[in-house]
C-alpha positions, 0 to 999 in steps of 0.5 A: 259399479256392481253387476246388478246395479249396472243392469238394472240402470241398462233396464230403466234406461229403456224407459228414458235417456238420461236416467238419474242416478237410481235411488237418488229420489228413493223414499226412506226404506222405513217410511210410507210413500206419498201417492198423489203425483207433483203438481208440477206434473204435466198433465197434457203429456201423459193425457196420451198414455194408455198402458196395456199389456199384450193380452194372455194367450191362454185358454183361461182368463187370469185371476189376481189377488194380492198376499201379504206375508210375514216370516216370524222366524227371520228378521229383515236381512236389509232392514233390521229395525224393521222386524220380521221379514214381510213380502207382498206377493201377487197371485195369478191363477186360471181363471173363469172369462168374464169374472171379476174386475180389472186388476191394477198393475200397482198400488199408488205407491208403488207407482209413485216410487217407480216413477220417481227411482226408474223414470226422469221427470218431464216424462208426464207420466202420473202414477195414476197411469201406472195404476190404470194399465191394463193388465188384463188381469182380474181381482175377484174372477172365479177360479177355474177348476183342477189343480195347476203347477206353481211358478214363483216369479222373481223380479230384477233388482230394482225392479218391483213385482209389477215388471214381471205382470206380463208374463204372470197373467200369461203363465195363469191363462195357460193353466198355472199358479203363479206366486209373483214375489215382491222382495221388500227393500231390494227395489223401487217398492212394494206396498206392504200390508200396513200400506206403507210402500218402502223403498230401496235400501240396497241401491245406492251400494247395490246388491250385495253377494248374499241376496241370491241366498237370501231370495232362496229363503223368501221363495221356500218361505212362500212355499210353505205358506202356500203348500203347508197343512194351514195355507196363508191363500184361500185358493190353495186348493188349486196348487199342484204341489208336486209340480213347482217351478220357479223363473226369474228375471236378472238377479231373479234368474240368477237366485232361481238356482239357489232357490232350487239348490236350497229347495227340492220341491223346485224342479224345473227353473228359468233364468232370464238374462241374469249373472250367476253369483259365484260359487254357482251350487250346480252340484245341488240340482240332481239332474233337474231342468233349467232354462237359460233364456237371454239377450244374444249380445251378452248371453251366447256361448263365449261372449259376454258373460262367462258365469252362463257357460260356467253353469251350464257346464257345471250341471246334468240334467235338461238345460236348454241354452237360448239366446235371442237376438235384438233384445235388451236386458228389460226385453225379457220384462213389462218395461219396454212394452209400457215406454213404447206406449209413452213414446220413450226411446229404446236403447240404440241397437234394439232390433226386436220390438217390445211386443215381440220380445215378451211374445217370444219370453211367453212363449219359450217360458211357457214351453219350457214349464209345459214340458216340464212340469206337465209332461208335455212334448213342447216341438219349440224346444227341439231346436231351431225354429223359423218361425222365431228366427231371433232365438238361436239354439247355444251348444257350448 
């Protein structure tokens, strides 16, 4: 099974057990998804269900709106037929306390498609659920003033944009443009600007070696549509462009590199519990920082995966190497937060609760832009520290 493939099937396994083979129910790439749920759904079980988010811990509230971009110089790497590529992307800014209206966490198609490719049935989960959780999010909400940096997020393959919401309205609340990247056919789906909301077409194969590669091309092209002379956003008078970050979960993470290797305005980067895809371009960073945050089981210096401690010695420059004890390969996403509020198991072995694991991925995460891209001494970084005892300081 490809790298990717089995992780995102250790992610959807946080949500239940077992879990159908992902992308056996995928909707046809090409077509648009229904986003009524089956009738057959029972309505009584996921009556108890109210999906929340932990709220931000920021000063400022966050801001939402929603672009839809199309690349007219590339063809869909994934889908020929389809034409040029187009991304649906989430933007997340700081935000003005009570201003606009809460902001859904996916459309119904999105919605529909993730619980039809990442959960089993009999769950009694609606997509309407989805739709409905509360992201503490705001469409609408009053920018705040200033310029901020930017943080293009990167979702896990598989995994649609909405997974990383968490830690997007986190970052923004803490003063930052966040650019939340959904990559079109590459997971359960992400509902572009005609409406139609296409599913997987890498799944079934899983994700072949150039999709780092061709991540690095989304993100540079998001870049310049949101830092150009003309910006596709009307709020990109808020962005920094001197100070641009990029962080990713899984095959997101692992495509942060690549992203920065082929992209110099990317000067800091997160890679969250993602295997690099060899040959790494470590060559290609010129001194600049990079996070490794990760679960302890496969992600400390010489267990599990050997590509961490291949890249982190492969480059100079600040390169903080964390591992977090308890965790799971979904531990650094939305997922397990949202199956602890539908009564769904976690994978055996799980010591740190889902609310803890994305308390401590903000936290980290956020530090670690802090100092970063806004100068700032972030005391969490140093080493060790008691109040966070899971995360454990890797000196190869």
């Amino acid at each position: 099974m490809n790298r990717y493939r089995r992780a995102a099937a250790v992610t959807a396994l946080v949500l239940a057990l077992p879990l159908p083979l992902a992308g056996a129910a995928m909707a046809s790439p090409a077509q648009p998804v229904a986003t009524s749920a089956p009738a057959s759904t029972p309505v009584s079980a996921s009556a108890a269900f109210h999906g929340e988010l932990p709220r931000p811990t920021g000063p400022f509230a966050a801001g939402e709106e929603v672009l839809h971009l199309t690349d007219p110089d590339r063809t869909d790497p994934w889908v020929p037929a389809a034409g040029p590529r187009q991304l649906t992307v989430s933007m997340f800014y700081p935000a003005r306390p009570g201003t606009g209206e809460a902001a859904p966490y996916m459309t119904p198609g999105e919605a529909q498609n993730f619980l039809a490719t990442r959960v089993p049935p009999g769950t009694g989960l609606r997509p309407q659920d989805l739709v409905d959780t509360k992201t503490y999010a705001y469409t609408g909400a009053k920018a705040a003033g200033g310029k901020h940096p930017l943080v293009v997020l990167s979702p896990g393959f598989e995994n649609p944009r909405a997974t990383l919401t968490g830690l997007a309205a986190d970052l923004a609340s803490r003063g930052y443009v966040v650019a939340l990247v959904g990559h079109t056919y590459e997971d359960s789906g992400e509902t572009l600007a005609d409406g139609s909301t296409p599913g997987c077409a890498l799944c079934d194969s899983g994700a072949p070696d150039s999709l780092p590669d061709s991540r690095a091309k989304d993100v540079s092209f998001v870049l310049d549509r949101l830092t150009g002379h003309h910006p596709a956003w009307r709020l990109a008078h808020l962005i920094d462009r001197d100070r641009i970050g990029m962080a990713g979960h899984s095959i997101g993470g692992a495509s942060t590199l690549n992203a920065m290797a082929a992209d110099e305005r990317i000067l800091a980067g997160v890679n969250m519990d993602g295997s690099f895809f060899p040959p790494v371009p470590t060559d290609k960073l010129d001194g600049r920082a990079f996070l490794l945050l990760g679960k302890q089981s496969d992600h400390s210096a010489g267990s599990g995966d050997p590509s961490w401690g291949q890249a982190w010695a492969g480059w100079d420059g600040y390169k903080p190497w964390l591992a977090v004890a308890g965790t799971t390969h979904a531990s650094f996403t939305d997922v397990p937060v949202l199956a602890a509020e539908a009564g769904l198991p976690l994978p055996p072995g799980t010591t740190t609760s889902p609310e803890r694991g994305m308390q401590l991925t903000r936290e980290y995460v956020g530090a670690f832009f802090d100092q970063t891209l806004k100068g700032l001494h972030e005391p969490l970084l140093d080493g060790p520290s008691a109040a966070n005892p899971e995360v454990s300081f890797q000196h190869p």
